[in-house]
Backbone as XML, in Angstrom:
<?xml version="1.0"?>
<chain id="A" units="angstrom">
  <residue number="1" name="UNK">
    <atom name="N" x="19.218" y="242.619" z="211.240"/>
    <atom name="CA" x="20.287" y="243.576" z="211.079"/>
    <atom name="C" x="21.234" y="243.156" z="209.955"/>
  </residue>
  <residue number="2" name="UNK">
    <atom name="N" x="21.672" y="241.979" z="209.497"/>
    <atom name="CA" x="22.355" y="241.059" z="208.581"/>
    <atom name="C" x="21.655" y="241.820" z="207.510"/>
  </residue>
  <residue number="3" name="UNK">
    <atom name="N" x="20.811" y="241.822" z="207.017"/>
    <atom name="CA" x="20.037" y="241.615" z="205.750"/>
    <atom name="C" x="20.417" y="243.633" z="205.473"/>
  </residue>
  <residue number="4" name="UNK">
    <atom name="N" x="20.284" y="244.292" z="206.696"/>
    <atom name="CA" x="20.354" y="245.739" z="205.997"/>
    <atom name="C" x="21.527" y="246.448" z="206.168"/>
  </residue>
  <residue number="5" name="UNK">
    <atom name="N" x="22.571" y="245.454" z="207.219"/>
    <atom name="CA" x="24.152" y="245.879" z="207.202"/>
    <atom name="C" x="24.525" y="244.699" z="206.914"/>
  </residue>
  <residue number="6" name="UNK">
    <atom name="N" x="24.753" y="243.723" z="205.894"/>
    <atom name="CA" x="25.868" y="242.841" z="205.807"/>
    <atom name="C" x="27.190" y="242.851" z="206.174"/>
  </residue>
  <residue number="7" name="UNK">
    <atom name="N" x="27.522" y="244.493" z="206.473"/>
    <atom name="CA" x="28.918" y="244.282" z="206.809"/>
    <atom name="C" x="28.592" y="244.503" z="208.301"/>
  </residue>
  <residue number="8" name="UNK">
    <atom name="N" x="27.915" y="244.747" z="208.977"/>
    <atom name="CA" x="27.866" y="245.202" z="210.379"/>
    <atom name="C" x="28.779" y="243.788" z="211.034"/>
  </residue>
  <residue number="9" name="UNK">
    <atom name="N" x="29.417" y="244.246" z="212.819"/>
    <atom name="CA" x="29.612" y="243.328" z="213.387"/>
    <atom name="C" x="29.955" y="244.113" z="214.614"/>
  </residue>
  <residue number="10" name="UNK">
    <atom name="N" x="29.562" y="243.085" z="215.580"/>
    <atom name="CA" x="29.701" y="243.502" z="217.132"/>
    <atom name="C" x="30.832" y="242.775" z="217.844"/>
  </residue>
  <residue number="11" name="UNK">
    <atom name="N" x="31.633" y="244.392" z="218.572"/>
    <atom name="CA" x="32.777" y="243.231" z="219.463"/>
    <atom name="C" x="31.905" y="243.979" z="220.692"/>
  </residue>
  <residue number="12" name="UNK">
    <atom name="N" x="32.549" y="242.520" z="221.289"/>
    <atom name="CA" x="32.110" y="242.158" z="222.701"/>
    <atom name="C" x="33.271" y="242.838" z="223.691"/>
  </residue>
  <residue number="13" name="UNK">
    <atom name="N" x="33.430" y="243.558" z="224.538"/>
    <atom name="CA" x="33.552" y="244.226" z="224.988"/>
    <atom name="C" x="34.854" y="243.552" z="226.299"/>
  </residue>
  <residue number="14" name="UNK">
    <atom name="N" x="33.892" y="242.356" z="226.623"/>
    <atom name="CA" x="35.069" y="241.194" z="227.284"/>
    <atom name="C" x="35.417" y="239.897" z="226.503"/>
  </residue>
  <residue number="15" name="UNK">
    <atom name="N" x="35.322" y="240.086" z="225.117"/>
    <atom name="CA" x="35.727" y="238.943" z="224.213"/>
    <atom name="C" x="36.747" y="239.505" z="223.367"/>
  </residue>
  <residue number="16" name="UNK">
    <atom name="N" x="37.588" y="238.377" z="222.809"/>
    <atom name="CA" x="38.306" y="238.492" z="222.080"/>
    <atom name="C" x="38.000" y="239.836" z="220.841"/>
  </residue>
  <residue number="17" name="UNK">
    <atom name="N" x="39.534" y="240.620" z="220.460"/>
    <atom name="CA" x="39.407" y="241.671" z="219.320"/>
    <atom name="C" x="38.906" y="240.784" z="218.177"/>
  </residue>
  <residue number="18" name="UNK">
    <atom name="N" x="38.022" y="241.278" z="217.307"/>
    <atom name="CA" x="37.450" y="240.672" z="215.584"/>
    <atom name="C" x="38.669" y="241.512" z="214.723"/>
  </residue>
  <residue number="19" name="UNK">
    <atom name="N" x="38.784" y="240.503" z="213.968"/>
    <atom name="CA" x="39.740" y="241.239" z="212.783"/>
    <atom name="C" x="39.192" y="242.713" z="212.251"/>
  </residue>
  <residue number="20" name="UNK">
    <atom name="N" x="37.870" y="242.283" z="211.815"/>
    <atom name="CA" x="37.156" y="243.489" z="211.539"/>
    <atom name="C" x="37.014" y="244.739" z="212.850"/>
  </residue>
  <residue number="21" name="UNK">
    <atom name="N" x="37.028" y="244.266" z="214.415"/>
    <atom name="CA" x="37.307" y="245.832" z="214.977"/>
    <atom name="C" x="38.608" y="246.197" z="214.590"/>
  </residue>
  <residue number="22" name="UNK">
    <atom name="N" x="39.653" y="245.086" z="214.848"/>
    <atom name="CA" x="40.873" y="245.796" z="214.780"/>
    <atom name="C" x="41.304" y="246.437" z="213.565"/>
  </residue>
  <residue number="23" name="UNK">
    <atom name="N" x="40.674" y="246.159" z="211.969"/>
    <atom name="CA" x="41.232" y="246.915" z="210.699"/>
    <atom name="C" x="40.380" y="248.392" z="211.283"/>
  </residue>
  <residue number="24" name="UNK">
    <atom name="N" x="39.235" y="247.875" z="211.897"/>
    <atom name="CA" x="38.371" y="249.430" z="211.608"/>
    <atom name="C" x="39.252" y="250.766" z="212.922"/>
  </residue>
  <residue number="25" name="UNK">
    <atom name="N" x="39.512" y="250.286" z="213.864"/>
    <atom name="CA" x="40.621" y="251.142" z="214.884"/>
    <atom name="C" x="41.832" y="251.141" z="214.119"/>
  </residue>
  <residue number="26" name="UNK">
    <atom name="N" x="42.390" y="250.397" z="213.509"/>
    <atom name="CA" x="43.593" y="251.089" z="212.544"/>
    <atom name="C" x="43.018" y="252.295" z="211.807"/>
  </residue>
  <residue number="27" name="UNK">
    <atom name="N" x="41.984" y="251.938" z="211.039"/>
    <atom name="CA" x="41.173" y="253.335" z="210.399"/>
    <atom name="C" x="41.204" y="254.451" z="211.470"/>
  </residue>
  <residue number="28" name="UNK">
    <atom name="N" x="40.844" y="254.534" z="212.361"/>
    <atom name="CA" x="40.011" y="255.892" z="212.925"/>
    <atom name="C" x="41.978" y="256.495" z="213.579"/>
  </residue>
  <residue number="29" name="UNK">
    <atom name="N" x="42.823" y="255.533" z="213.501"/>
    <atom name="CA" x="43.731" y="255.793" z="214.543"/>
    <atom name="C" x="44.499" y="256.816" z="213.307"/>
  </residue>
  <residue number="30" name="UNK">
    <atom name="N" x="44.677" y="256.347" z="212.197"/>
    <atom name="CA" x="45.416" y="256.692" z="211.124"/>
    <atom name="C" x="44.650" y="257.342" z="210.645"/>
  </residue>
  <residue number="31" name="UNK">
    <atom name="N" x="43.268" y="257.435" z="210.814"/>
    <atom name="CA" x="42.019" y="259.232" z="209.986"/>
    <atom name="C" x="42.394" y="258.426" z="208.213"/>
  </residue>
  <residue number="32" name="UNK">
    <atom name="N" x="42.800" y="257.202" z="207.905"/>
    <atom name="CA" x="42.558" y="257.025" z="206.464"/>
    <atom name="C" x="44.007" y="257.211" z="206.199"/>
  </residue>
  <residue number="33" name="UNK">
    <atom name="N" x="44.971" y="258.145" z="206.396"/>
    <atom name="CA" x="46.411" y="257.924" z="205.909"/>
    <atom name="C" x="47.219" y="257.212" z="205.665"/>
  </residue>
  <residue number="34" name="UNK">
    <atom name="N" x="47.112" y="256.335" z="205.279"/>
    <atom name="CA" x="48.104" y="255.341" z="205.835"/>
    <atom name="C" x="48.330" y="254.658" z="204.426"/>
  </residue>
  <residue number="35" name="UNK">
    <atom name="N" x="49.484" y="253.836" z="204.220"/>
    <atom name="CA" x="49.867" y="252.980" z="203.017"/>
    <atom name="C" x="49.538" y="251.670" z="203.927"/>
  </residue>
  <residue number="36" name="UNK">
    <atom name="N" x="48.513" y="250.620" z="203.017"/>
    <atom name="CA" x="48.167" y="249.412" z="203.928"/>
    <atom name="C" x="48.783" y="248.201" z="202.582"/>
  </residue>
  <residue number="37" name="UNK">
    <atom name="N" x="49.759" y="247.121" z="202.557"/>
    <atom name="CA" x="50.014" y="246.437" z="202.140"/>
    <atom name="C" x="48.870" y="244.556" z="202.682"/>
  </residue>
  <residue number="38" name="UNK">
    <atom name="N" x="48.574" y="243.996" z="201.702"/>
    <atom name="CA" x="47.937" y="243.055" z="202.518"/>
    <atom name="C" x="48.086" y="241.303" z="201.349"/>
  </residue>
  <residue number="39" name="UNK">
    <atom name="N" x="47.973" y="240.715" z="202.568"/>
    <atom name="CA" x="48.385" y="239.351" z="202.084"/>
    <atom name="C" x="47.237" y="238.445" z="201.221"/>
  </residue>
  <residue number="40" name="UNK">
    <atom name="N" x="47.127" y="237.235" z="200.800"/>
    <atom name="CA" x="45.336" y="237.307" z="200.112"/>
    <atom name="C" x="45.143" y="236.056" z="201.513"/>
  </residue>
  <residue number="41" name="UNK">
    <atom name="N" x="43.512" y="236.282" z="201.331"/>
    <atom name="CA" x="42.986" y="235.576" z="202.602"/>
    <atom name="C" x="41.849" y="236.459" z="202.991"/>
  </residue>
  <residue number="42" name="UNK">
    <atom name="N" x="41.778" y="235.601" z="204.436"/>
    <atom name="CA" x="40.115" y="236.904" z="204.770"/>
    <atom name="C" x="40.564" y="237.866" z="205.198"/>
  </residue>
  <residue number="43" name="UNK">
    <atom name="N" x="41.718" y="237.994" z="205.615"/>
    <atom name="CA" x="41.946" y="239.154" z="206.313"/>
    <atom name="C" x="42.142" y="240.688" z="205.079"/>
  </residue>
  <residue number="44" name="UNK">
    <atom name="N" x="42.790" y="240.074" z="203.476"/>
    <atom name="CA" x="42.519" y="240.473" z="202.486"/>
    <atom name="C" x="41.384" y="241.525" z="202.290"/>
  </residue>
  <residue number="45" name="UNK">
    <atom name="N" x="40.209" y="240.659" z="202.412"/>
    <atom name="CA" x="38.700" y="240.884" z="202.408"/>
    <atom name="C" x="38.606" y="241.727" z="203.634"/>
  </residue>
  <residue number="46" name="UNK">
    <atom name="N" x="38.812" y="241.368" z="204.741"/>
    <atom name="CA" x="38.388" y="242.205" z="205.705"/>
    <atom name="C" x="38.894" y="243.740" z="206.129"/>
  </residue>
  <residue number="47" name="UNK">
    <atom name="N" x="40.203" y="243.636" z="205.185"/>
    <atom name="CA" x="41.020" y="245.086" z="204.988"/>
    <atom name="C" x="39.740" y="245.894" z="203.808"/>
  </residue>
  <residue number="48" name="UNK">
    <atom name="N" x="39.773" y="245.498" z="202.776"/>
    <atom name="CA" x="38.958" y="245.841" z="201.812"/>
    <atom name="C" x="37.533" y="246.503" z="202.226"/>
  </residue>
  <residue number="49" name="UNK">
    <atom name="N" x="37.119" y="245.891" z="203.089"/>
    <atom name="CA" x="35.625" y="245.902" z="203.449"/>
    <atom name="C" x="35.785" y="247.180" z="204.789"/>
  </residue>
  <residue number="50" name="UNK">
    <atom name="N" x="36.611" y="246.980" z="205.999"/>
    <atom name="CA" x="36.767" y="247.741" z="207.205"/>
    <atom name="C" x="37.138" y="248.827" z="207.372"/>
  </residue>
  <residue number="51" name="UNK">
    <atom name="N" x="38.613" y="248.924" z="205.819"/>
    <atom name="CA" x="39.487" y="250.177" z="206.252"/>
    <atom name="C" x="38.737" y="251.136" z="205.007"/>
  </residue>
  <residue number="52" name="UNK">
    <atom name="N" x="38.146" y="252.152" z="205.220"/>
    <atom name="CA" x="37.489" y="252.800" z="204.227"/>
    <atom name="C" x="38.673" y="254.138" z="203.467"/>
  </residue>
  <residue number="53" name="UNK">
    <atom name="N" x="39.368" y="253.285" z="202.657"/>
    <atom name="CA" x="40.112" y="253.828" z="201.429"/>
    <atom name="C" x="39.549" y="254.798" z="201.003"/>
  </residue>
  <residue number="54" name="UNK">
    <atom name="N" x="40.065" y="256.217" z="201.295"/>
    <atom name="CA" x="39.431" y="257.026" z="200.297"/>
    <atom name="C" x="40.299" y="258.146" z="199.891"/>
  </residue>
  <residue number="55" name="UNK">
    <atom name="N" x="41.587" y="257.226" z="199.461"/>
    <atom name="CA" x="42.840" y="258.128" z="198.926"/>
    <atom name="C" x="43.426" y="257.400" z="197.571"/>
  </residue>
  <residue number="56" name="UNK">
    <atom name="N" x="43.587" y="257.654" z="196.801"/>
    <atom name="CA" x="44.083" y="256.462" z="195.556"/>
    <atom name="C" x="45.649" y="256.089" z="195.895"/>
  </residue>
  <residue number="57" name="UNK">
    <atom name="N" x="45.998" y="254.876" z="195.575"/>
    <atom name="CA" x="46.972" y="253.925" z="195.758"/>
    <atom name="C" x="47.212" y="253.874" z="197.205"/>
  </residue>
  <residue number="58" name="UNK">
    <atom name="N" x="46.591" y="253.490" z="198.299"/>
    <atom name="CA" x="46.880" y="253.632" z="199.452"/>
    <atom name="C" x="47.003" y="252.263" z="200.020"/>
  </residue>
  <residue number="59" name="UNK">
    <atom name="N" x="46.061" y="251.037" z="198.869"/>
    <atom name="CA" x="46.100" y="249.673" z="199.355"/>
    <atom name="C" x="46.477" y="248.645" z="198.545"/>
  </residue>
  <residue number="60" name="UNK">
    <atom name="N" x="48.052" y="248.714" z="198.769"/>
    <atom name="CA" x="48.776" y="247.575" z="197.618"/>
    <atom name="C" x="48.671" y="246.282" z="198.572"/>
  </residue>
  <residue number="61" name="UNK">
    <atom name="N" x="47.907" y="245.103" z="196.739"/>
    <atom name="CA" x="47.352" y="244.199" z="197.069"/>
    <atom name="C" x="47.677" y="243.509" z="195.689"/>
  </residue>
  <residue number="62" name="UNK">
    <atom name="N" x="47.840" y="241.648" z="195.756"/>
    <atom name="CA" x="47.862" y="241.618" z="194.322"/>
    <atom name="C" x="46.711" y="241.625" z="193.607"/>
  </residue>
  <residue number="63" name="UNK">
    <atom name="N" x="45.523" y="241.875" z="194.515"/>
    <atom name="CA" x="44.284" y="242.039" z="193.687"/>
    <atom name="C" x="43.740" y="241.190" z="193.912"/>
  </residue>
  <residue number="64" name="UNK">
    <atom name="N" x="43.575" y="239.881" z="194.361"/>
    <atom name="CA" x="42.737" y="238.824" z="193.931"/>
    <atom name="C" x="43.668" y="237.762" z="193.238"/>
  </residue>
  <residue number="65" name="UNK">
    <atom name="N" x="44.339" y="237.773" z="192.931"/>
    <atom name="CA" x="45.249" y="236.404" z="192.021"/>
    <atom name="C" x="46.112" y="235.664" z="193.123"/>
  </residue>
  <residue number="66" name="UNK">
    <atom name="N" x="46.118" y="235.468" z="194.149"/>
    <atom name="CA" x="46.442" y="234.438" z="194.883"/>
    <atom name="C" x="47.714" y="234.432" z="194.912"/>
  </residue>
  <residue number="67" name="UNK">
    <atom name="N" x="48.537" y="235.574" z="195.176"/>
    <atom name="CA" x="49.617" y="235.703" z="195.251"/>
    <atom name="C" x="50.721" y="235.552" z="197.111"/>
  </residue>
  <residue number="68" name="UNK">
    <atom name="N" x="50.705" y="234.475" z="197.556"/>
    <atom name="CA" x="50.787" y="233.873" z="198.358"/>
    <atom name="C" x="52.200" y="234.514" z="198.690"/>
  </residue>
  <residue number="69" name="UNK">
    <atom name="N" x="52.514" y="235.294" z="199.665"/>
    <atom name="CA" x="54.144" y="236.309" z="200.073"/>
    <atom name="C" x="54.137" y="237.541" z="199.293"/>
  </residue>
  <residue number="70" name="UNK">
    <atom name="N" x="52.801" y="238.464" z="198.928"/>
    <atom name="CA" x="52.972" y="239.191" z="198.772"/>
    <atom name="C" x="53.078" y="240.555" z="198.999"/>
  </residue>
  <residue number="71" name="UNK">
    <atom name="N" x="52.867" y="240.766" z="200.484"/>
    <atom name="CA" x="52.273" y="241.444" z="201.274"/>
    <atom name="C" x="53.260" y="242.458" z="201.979"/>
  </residue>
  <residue number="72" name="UNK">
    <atom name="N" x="54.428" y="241.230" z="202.441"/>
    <atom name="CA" x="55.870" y="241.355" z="203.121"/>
    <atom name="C" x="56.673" y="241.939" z="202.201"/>
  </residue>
  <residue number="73" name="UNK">
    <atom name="N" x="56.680" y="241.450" z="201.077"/>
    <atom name="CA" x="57.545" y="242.423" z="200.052"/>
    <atom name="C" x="57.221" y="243.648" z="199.729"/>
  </residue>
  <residue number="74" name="UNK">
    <atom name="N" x="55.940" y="244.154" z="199.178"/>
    <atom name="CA" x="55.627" y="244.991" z="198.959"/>
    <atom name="C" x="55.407" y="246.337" z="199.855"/>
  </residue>
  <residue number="75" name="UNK">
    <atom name="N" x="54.986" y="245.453" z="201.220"/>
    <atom name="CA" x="55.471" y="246.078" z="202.153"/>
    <atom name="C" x="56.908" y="247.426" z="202.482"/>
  </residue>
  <residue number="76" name="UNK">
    <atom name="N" x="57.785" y="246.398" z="201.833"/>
    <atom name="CA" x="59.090" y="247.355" z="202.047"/>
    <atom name="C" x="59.182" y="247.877" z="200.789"/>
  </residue>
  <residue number="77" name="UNK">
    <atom name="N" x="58.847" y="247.441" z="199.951"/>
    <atom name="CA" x="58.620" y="248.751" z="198.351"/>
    <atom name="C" x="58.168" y="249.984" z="199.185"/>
  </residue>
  <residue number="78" name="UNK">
    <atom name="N" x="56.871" y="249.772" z="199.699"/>
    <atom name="CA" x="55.859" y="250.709" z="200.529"/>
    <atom name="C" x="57.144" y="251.822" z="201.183"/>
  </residue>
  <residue number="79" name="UNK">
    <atom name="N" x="57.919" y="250.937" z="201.742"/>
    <atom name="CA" x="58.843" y="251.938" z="202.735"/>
    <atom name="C" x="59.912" y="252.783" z="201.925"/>
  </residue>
  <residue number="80" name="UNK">
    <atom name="N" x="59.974" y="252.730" z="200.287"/>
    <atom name="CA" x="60.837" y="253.241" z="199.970"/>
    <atom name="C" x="60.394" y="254.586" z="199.191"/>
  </residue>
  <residue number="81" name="UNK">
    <atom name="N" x="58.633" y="254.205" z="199.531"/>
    <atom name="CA" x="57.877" y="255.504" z="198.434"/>
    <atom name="C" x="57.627" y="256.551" z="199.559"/>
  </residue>
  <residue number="82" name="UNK">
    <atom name="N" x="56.502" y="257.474" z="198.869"/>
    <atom name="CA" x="56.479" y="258.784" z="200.054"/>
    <atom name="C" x="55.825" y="258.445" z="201.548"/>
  </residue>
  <residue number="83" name="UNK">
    <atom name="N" x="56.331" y="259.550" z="202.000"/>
    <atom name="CA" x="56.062" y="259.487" z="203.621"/>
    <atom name="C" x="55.066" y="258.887" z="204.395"/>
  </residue>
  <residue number="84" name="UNK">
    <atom name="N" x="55.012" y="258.328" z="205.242"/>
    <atom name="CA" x="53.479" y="258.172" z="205.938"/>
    <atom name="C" x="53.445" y="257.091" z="206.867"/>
  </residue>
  <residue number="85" name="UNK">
    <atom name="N" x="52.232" y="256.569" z="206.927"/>
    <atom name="CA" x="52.351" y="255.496" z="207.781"/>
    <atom name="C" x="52.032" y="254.311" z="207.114"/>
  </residue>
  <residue number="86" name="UNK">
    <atom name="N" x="52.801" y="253.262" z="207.479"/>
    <atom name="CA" x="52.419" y="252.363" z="206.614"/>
    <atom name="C" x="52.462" y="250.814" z="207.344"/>
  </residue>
  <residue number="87" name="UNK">
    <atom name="N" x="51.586" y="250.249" z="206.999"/>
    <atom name="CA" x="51.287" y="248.645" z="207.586"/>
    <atom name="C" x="51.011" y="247.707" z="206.780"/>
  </residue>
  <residue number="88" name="UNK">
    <atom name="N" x="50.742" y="246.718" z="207.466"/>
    <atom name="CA" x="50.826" y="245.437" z="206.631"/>
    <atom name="C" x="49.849" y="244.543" z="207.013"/>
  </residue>
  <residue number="89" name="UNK">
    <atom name="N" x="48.759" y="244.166" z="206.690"/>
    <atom name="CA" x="47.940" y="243.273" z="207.451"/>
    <atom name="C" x="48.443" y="241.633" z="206.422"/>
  </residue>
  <residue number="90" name="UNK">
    <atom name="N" x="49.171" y="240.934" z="207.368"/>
    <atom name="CA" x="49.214" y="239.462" z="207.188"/>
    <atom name="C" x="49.162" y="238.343" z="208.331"/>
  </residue>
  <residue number="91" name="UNK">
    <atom name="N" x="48.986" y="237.691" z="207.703"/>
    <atom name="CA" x="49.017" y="236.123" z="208.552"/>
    <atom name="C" x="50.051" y="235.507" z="208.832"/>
  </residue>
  <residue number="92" name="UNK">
    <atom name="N" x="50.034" y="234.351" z="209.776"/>
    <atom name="CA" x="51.620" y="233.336" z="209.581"/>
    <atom name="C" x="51.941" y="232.980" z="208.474"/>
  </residue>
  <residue number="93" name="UNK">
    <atom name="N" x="51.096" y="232.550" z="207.374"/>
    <atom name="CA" x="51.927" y="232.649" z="206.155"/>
    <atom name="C" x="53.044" y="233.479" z="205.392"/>
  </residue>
  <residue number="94" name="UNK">
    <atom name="N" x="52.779" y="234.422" z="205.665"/>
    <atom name="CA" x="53.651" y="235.248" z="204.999"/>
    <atom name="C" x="55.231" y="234.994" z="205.677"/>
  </residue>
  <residue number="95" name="UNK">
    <atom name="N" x="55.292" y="234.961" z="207.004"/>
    <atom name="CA" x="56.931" y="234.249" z="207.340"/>
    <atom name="C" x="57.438" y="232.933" z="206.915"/>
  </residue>
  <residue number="96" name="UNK">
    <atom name="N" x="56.113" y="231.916" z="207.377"/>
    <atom name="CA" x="56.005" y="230.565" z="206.817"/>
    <atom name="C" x="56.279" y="230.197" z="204.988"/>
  </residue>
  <residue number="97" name="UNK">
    <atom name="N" x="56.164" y="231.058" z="204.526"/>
    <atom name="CA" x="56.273" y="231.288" z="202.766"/>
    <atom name="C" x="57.292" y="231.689" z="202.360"/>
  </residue>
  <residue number="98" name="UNK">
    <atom name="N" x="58.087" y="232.383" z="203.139"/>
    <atom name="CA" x="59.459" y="233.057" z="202.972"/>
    <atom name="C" x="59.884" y="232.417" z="202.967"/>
  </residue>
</chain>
């Protein structure tokens, strides 16, 4: 199954939430609307890969350059542009960095 879904993954039903169910139930909860701000890390990657973007500028990120507290700030930029819903997927770093 690996080899013809690389992204596939199974939650267990009485095990712990996977990052990857929980970005993908943010998806279905929000139908794609949403402004998603995100920190770099796997969870970075796992926003990228789970939440299926298919609105332009919907996922401010610094891209890949290792921008360590960037997530939390931009975050509240997020809150000052147009309407919607908007989140933040980060880690303890991002308080810990502040």
């Amino acid at each position: 199954m690996e080899q013809k879904h690389p992204l596939a993954f199974q939650q267990d039903p009485q095990g712990k939430v996977l990052p990857q169910y929980a970005i993908d139930q943010i998806y279905q909860i929000t139908k794609g609307d949403a402004y998603i701000t995100t920190e770099v890390g796997q969870h970075q990657m796992w926003t990228a890969q789970f939440y299926k973007f298919d609105k332009p500028r919907r996922w401010i990120t610094s891209g890949g350059l290792g921008t360590m507290g960037f997530g939390f700030p931009a975050a509240i930029g997020v809150a000052f542009g147009p309407s919607g819903t908007r989140l933040s997927s980060t880690w303890r770093g991002t308080v810990v960095s502040r």
